[in-house]
Structure formats: structure tokens, C-alpha cells
C-alpha angles and dihedrals in degrees: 000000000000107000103251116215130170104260088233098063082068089076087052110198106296124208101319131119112261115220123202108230110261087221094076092064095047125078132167123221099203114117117230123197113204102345109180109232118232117238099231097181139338115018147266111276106239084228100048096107137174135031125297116206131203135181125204133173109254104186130257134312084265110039101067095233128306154355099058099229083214095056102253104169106266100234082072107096146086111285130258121209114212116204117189116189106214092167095079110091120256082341125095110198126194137193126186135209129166120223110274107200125166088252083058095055096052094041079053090047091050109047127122116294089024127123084254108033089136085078089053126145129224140187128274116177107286091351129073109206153174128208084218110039107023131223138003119237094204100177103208098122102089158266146310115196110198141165123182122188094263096057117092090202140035104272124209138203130191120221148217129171094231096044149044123279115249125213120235145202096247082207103047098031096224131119123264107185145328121274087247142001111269085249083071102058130067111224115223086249132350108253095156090245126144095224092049116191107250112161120199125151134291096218107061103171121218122215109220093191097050089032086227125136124211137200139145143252125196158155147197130213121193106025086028109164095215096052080082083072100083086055098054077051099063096028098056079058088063116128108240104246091058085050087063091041082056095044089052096051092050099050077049096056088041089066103045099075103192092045078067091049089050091047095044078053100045087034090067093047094042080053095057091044094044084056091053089063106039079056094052092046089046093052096042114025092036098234109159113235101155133153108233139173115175121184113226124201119195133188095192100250122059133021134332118265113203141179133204109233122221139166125252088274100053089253112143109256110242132205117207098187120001156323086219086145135029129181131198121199126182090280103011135065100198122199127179135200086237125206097268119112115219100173142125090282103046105043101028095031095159125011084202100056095186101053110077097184090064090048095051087044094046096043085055097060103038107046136095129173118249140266106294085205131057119242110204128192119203115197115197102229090213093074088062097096122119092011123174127272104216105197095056102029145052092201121123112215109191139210147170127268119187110218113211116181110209122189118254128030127271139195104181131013142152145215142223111255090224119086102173117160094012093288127127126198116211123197107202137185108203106204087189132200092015144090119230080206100060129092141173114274127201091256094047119108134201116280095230087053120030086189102058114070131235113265114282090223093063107051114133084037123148104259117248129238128269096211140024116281117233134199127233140181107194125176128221136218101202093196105055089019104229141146095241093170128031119166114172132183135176129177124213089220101032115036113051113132098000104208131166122006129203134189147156098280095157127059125222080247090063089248126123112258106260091221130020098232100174127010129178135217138185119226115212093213122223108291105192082204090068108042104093126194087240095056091041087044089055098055108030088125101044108166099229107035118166102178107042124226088249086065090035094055085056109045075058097043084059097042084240109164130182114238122234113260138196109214144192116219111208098207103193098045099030101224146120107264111171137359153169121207117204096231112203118230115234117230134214088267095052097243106130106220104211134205121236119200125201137165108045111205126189113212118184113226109260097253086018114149090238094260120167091251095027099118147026130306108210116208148186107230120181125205128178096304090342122115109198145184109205128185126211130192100246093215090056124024098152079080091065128230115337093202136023130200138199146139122189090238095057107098112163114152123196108009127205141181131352155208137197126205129174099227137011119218135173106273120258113170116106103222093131130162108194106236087214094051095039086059104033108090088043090047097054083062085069139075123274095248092054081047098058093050088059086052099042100033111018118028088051094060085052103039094090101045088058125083 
């Protein structure tokens, strides 16, 4: 097959300024019920069927929506659930809730101007947080589709990376119930909070074959992102005038650039001492810092089983990043230390929110940029059996985990199904020389000019790459674990900043695709917007650069960005087999306004055949101040899109994952977990007053979802 791409990516952006849309960094909190969708251009196809879902993040319960005017990140923030109709002929219809967790009720119940402000929560970094009540579980990550024997319906769960999935009404909208009790799961450190941190992964994987269902749980001692916490803690306590002294000495140290360089130096030193200690208070005061990953398999019905994960020589497995992602194919359950940073500096970036000099100080001596290479843990299915149940026993069951380190780093992936033979077969986009967990803050400067500032308009911005993505299928021998096939490709127009992928993983049978044929993936493009000092400056000796900083520092001293592109893998041949690139239109005053695409969604043609292109990918696409849904016709996307949606009320900002099913229906299933009972023994820890906001703002929102 002849590589389609649309004519007009032949004449790739010239020397104009490339703006990011405004719309991207916009979103609206308001909830809509049945919105019929405008037809901006094209029509519906009479065979494109079911209900696409997308999640996005949609700011806090004070900030009206997106974008934060002090420059808090913007995937911090509740999360909104999209639901387009496609079943309706030649009408799309969407209605909008956001997630609606019992964190978000109390966040609602203590802002300022409430009855118990005093609780309040406020933005850190990634985090949003209380001293009081913990962390927020903002859902805004993405979804799990599933179905067991047992389940009438499709059932769906939304996702985060620092929080448990919760379970839907595909129809309502609204949430039922937690995946887990909190006894099930282990929180990152005991804080006696009811809101306690537990990171897992935001990508569980469901097996349609085996109708299981598997996540993560885990946890990281010295380096712990969450032992920042008790000093948030004091440090939120601080006397005003000691927060300016503090402020003063940080814009001090900011400016003296070599006092930077020495801390960077002692603070290394400070760091190996500071884990000397953790481990002496660890051996003889018994204060749990482990390092933990346990492996949790679900039916969907009962409680959690879970296994601890070690390495061939009993050793704990440790994560250094994130699980943002986990794959399951018929033998094997795969997890990877993916490229996300989920740090000290990332997600409490500043313990004194509102002082930037200390966040700019404190983010220059913290970070690091992250693991060039992929580290990979297979886990033999077979070995789950017994496993604990961790609301109702102490007991550690163990099992082995392979680690296989594979060059170049990685945020989302997939695998084939098939296994035959031990050998998996893994499908990876590398977004290289960047950090999913990094954003433009209000101090940080262009990387072509240290001394010009980042716009104003995009603060709180994911950060750009500092070198081109590529795209890999490796294949992996379990036994002797060893990468026996790579084959990786990358493309100068078509792979910068590869993002989200989608593909055909369910056949019309009900059963997983045995091989991912053809998967597609959407590439951000360069933005040189995006691409701060401090991010260039981080990897400047990134271990596996394709395009040096020489070429990179030209392609930004002539304002030369990379479009966004939609693209088509082919996965047995490894090659680039169709595309559409997302061209900017230049305007009277050359600046070249550019379109930015998010959330890939496969939809299988209503009567397909069930091929691996037979069908629609749905798509957010952002322009100037428009926020669009876009469908392509997933056979053929060189032609460019066949439909385009809008509506001048649909504001969603940045977009993230996905998920299709052919029909909505009120749930049915009774997996419940009873949001009052689930509380009650963390909340009589606290004070009455904290008690009597779970009982007046929180339990009543619950009472008729339980049975």
C-alpha cells in the first residue's frame, strides 16, 4: 500500500509564527443534557452508531472553568464526562456531567465564602490538596468499558492516576460507587486523612476473553512524592510576614545564578543523606517507607485480589515515574514505568502556592528529567492464583515480575492480544525528550530567547518536546527476557509529540483482537510556544536525540512549527500508511493560527466486518477560540475529515482519553461500595466539626446510590 497523505502537508508551515488555539486552554463547566450538536461542514454518515465518550480536565469548584489566571497547570481540575449520540439519524447529540466524587463535594462544601472554608483545598502543582481532608481524586484521566457474564449492559469507569476508578450510569452520567473499598486499597503514606494519596494507574485494562479486569496499586519510599505533604502542612501555618522573607530569599537565590549551580550540588548530597536517615528510621523506629506495586485483579463483582510484585531476587519492584499504562495480553499482565512525572516537583510543586519565586527556586533544584529508556515488568498469569484479599487479610502474597529495559521513553502503548510462543508484541509511542507532567509556569521564558517570556495566554500549558517522537513495535521473548525484534520508526512531518492512540481492540464477536494490525495516533506537532529554556535546558543531553539542539534552535529562530497530524500505523509493515496533517492558515498579519487535535476514538462502521480500519475515528479538534469534534473516515484519512461538529456552548479544553459503546442503559449491576461506611472509620479520627461536614455535605449526595 502506497503511503496516503493529504496534498497540502507537502507546503509544511514557512517562516510564521505558529500560534497555539486559544480554544485548548479554554473549558467551560457548565453541564449540557441532549445538545444537539451543528453540523459545521460535511454530514453525518448514515453507518457511524453508538455513543463516544471523552473525558477532559475542567478546572476546580472556584475557578469557573479553565484556563487558572495564576498558571496551575490545566490538567488539574475535576473531571468532565462528554457524551456524543451518534444513534440518532443525520443528529449528534451531547450531554455533559462532571464527576461528582465525594472529594468533590467537600472541596464544593469548603470553599471560600463557605461555612468551612477553613478545610479548603487548594492547588499544587498537579495535586489539589487540604491539610485537613487530603487529596483530591479529580477523575479526569479516562475510561474502562467492560462487560462479565453476569452484566446485562456495557459498564463503564472513569479513570486518574492518584486515585480509584469509579463506576457510572452510562445513561445518567453520574457516579455509583468506587472500584474498592479504601481498605483495599494501600494509600502512598498514612496521614490520617480521609482523602488518603493512592496512586494506580489510569489506564486498568479489562480482558474481554477472561471477563477480568486489572489495575495497580503502588507506592514509593525515599524520593515519595507525597512525603512533601507534611511540609505543606507546616508551611501553609507560616505567619505571613515569614512567607515574604521567604519569598525574598527565593527571588534572591533565582537571580544568582551560581548559587543555583552550588545547591543543585549540596542538594544532591543533602538527598543521599536525607535517605540514610529515612532508612534508619525505617529499621529502628518501624516507620513504613517501602516501595510497593501490587497487582490487583477484579471481576466486577466481589473483592479485590491482589499480589505483591517482586523481581527474581525477591527484591520490591520500584517505580520511579508512573503506571500510567498497563496491558494484558492471553498469558501476560505488562506494566511500564511510563514518561510522567509524578514527582515533588511536579505535583507539589510549591508548598506556598501563592509565592512564584519559591516555585521557580524550588522546581530548579528538584527536577530531573526523566529515564531516557523504558523499564517494562511482565508478570506470567498463571502465578495469580490464591492472591490476597486486602480488605480482610495482612497477608503478602508474592510474585514475579520480568524487567525488560527498552530504549527510548514511552506514555501510552499497547500489545497484541496474542502471546503464542512466549512472545509479546508491544506497539509504543516514544514522546522523547519531554515530561507529560510539565507546564508552563508564569517565570518560565522561550527557549530560543531566555530573555522573552512565555505567552501570558498559555500559562498553565502542557510543555513541548525538545526533540522529535518516534514509534516502535518490539517483540518480546518472556523467558530470556530479551528484546528479539525492534523495529522504530519516526517521520520529520508526521511524529512530533506523539500523544493518544486508538484502534479496533474488540471484535464484533465480543472477543479482543488477536493482533493490533493497524493502530492510529495522533502527533501533537512542535509548537515553539511551547518549547521553554527550562525544558530545552533539561534535556539538552538527552541520550537518544535525533534532531540536535543546533537543528532545534532553528527550526525556533525561524518560528518554524510542526503541524499537528492523524495518522494510520501500519503495524506489520511499520510504516506510515495514511495521514492527515492539520495545515495553519496563515492570517493578514503572518502569524500562522494552527490547529491542535486530541482524544482519538475508533468507531466500528454499523454492518463492518469487523476490519481493523472498517469504521470512524472521532476526534477534539481546537481552532483559534473553536472547540470541535471532527470525524474521519478511518480507511481513508489523507481525504480529510468527512463531518464536523460544534456548537458555540461546547467548551472543552484539553481533551484526553476515550471510549466507544454501542448503547447506554441505566446500570444494573449491584457492585456497590456505600460511600458512609466506606468513611466512617477515617472520619472518627477527625474532629467533630470535620465530622459534621461528612454528615451535612457529603453522606446525603450518596444515600440513594446505596442499597
Amino acid at each position: 500500500m502506497n503511503t496516503q497523505i493529504n496534498p497540502s502537508s507537502s507546503d509544511m508551515t514557512k517562516n510564521y509564527p505558529l500560534r497555539v488555539p486559544q480554544a485548548v486552554m479554554v473549558a467551560s463547566r457548565c453541564e449540557l443534557t441532549d445538545l444537539p450538536l451543528n453540523i459545521l461542514e460535511g454530514k453525518l454518515p448514515d453507518d457511524l452508531q453508538g455513543y463516544v465518550f471523552i473525558v477532559a480536565p475542567t478546572g476546580s469548584v472556584d475557578s469557573g472553568g479553565l484556563p487558572y489566571p495564576d498558571g496551575t497547570p490545566i490538567f488539574n481540575g475535576d473531571g468532565m464526562i462528554y457524551r456524543i449520540n451518534f444513534n440518532a439519524k443525520q443528529e449528534a447529540k451531547i450531554t455533559t456531567r462532571i464527576a461528582k466524587t465525594p472529594c468533590y463535594y467537600a472541596d464544593e462544601a469548603t470553599k471560600k465564602g463557605s461555612e468551612y472554608e477553613k478545610y479548603g483545598f487548594k492547588n499544587h502543582g498537579l495535586t489539589r490538596f487540604s491539610i485537613a481532608l487530603g487529596v483530591r481524586n479529580q477523575l479526569n484521566t479516562a475510561f474502562v468499558k467492560f462487560k462479565t457474564s453476569e452484566d446485562t449492559n456495557d459498564r463503564l469507569l472513569v479513570t486518574y492516576d492518584a486515585g480509584r476508578p469509579y463506576e457510572i450510569d452510562t445513561e445518567t452520567l453520574e457516579l455509583v460507587t468506587p472500584v474498592g473499598a479504601n481498605a483495599e486499597w494501600r494509600p502512598e503514606v498514612s496521614l490520617s486523612m480521609p482523602f488518603g494519596p493512592v496512586l494506580t494507574t489510569a489506564h486498568p485494562f479489562f480482558d474481554a476473553e477472561t471477563q477480568e479486569m486489572f489495575t495497580v496499586n503502588y507506592g514509593r519510599s525515599i524520593g515519595n512524592f507525597m512525603q512533601t505533604i507534611p511540609f505543606i502542612y507546616e508551611a501553609e501555618k507560616l505567619p505571613h510576614v515569614i512567607k515574604k522573607i521567604i519569598e525574598a530569599i527565593a527571588g534572591f537565590l533565582n537571580i544568582l545564578k551560581i548559587i543555583k549551580f552550588l545547591l543543585n550540588w549540596v542538594t544532591k548530597i543533602i538527598w543521599e543523606v536525607y535517605k540514610w536517615i529515612s532508612s534508619l528510621f525505617e529499621n529502628v523506629l518501624k516507620i513504613k517507607m517501602q516501595n510497593f506495586v501490587y497487582l490487583i485483579r477484579w471481576n466486577g463483582s466481589g473483592n479485590f485480589e491482589r499480589w505483591k510484585l517482586v523481581l527474581p531476587n525477591r527484591s520490591p519492584v520500584v517505580i520511579h515515574q508512573s503506571l500510567h499504562q498497563i496491558a494484558v495480553t492471553r498469558n501476560y499482565v505488562i506494566l511500564m514505568d511510563t514518561a510522567f512525572g509524578l514527582g515533588i516537583a511536579e505535583t507539589f510543586n510549591n508548598p506556598l502556592p501563592n509565592i512564584k519565586q519559591t516555585e521557580n527556586f524550588l522546581r530548579d533544584i528538584l527536577s530531573r528529567p526523566l529515564s531516557p529508556d523504558s523499564y517494562v515488568y511482565i508478570v506470567r498469569r498463571d502465578q495469580l492464583i490464591g492472591g490476597q484479599q486486602s480488605a480482610y487479610s495482612k497477608q503478602e502474597v508474592e510474585v514475579v515480575a520480568k524487567k525488560v529495559v527498552i530504549p527510548l521513553e514511552a506514555f501510552h502503548f499497547a500489545a497484541d492480544y496474542d502471546d503464542s510462543n512466549g512472545k509479546i508484541t508491544l506497539h509504543i509511542g516514544h514522546i522523547c525528550a519531554a515530561d507529560a507532567g510539565e507546564w508552563l509556569r508564569v517565570f518560565d521564558s522561550l527557549a530560543d530567547s531566555a530573555e522573552t517570556p512565555v505567552p501570558a495566554r498559555l500559562y498553565g500549558m502542557l510543555s513541548g518536546e525538545a526533540d522529535i517522537s518516534r514509534l516502535g513495535r518490539y517483540v518480546i521473548d518472556v523467558e530470556s527476557g530479551q528484546v528479539v525484534e525492534s523495529n522504530v520508526i519516526s517521520d520529520d512531518k508526521l511524529t512530533w509529540g506523539m500523544a493518544l492512540n486508538t484502534y479496533c481492540d474488540i471484535l464484533p464477536s465480543g472477543k479482543p483482537a488477536e493482533k493490533i494490525e493497524n493502530i492510529y495516533w495522533n502527533s501533537d506537532g512542535f509548537w515553539p510556544e511551547l518549547l521553554t529554556t527550562f525544558i530545552f535546558n533539561l534535556y539538552r543531553n538527552y541520550k537518544y536525540r535525533e534532531v540536535s539542539n543546533e537543528d532545534l534552535l532553528k527550526l525556533l529562530d525561524r518560528q518554524e512549527g510542526k503541524p499537528a497530524c492523524l495518522l494510520r500505523l501500519d503495524t506489520q509493515e511499520m510504516k506510515i500508511a495514511d495521514a492527515f496533517v492539520f495545515m495553519p492558515e496563515v492570517e493578514a498579519d503572518n502569524t500562522a493560527q494552527g490547529y491542535m487535535i486530541n482524544s482519538p476514538q475508533f468507531v466500528p462502521r454499523a454492518g463492518g466486518n469487523g476490519d481493523s480500519t472498517d469504521g470512524y475515528i472521532i476526534c477534539t479538534i481546537y481552532f483559534k477560540n473553536s472547540s470541535e469534534i471532527w470525524i474521519f473516515d478511518a480507511k481513508n484519512l489523507a481525504d480529510g475529515p468527512v463531518c464536523k461538529l460544534g456548537h458555540p456552548e461546547l467548551r472543552f479544553g484539553f481533551t484526553l482519553h476515550t471510549a466507544w459503546l454501542p448503547k447506554i442503559a441505566k446500570r444494573t449491576a449491584d457492585y456497590n461500595v456505600p460511600v458512609e461506611e466506606d468513611y466512617k472509620d477515617l472520619v472518627a479520627k477527625k474532629t467533630p466539626e470535620i465530622q459534621e461536614l461528612f454528615e451535612k455535605e457529603i453522606y446525603p449526595h450518596f444515600k440513594s446510590k446505596n442499597p
